[in-house]
C-alpha positions in Angstrom: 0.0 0.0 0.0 2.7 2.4 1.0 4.0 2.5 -2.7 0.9 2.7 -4.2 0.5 5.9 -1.9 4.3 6.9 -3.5 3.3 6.5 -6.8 -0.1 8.3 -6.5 1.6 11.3 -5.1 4.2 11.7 -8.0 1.9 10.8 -10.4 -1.6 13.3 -9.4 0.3 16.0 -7.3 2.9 18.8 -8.0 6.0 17.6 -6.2 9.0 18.4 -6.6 9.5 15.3 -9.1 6.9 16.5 -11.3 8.0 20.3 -11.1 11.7 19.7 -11.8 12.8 16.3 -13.1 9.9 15.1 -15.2 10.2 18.2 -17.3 13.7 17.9 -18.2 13.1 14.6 -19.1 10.4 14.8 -21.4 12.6 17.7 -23.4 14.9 14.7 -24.3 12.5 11.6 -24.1 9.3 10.5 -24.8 7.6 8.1 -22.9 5.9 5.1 -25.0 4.7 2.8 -23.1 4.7 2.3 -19.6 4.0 -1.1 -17.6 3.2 -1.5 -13.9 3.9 -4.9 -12.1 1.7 -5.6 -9.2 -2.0 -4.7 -7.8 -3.0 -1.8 -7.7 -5.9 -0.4 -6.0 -8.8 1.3 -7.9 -7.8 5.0 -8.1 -4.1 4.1 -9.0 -5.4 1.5 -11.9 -7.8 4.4 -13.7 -4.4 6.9 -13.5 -2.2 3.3 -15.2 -5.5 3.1 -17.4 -5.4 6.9 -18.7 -1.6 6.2 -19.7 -2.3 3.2 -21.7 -0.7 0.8 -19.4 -0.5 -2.9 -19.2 -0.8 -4.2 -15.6 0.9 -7.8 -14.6 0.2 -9.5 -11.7 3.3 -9.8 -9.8 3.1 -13.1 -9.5 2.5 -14.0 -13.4 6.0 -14.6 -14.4 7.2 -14.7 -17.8 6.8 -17.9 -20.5 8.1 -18.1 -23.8 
């Protein structure tokens, strides 16, 4: 729960993160596609949904 919490706060709020870093990265890079490992909980998977992201369940694993 606690890093759902961390990711919600970088993600939805102005931190410092999104205020410094995050723009001087997206002057150089664009972001594609982005995956999330895990479960998480209902606000954080409509936020992963809006991006476009595929969600694995941690415990999945891959298979050829």
């Amino acid at each position: 729960m606690k890093h759902m919490q961390i990711l919600m706060q970088h993600l939805l709020t102005n931190g410092i993160a999104s205020k410094t870093i995050l723009p001087k990265i997206f002057e150089v890079a664009k972001i594609n596609r982005f995956d999330a490992y895990g479960s998480p909980n209902e606000e954080l998977q409509k936020v992963l949904t809006s991006f476009g992201s595929q969600v694995y369940n941690l415990f999945t694993r891959f298979s050829r």
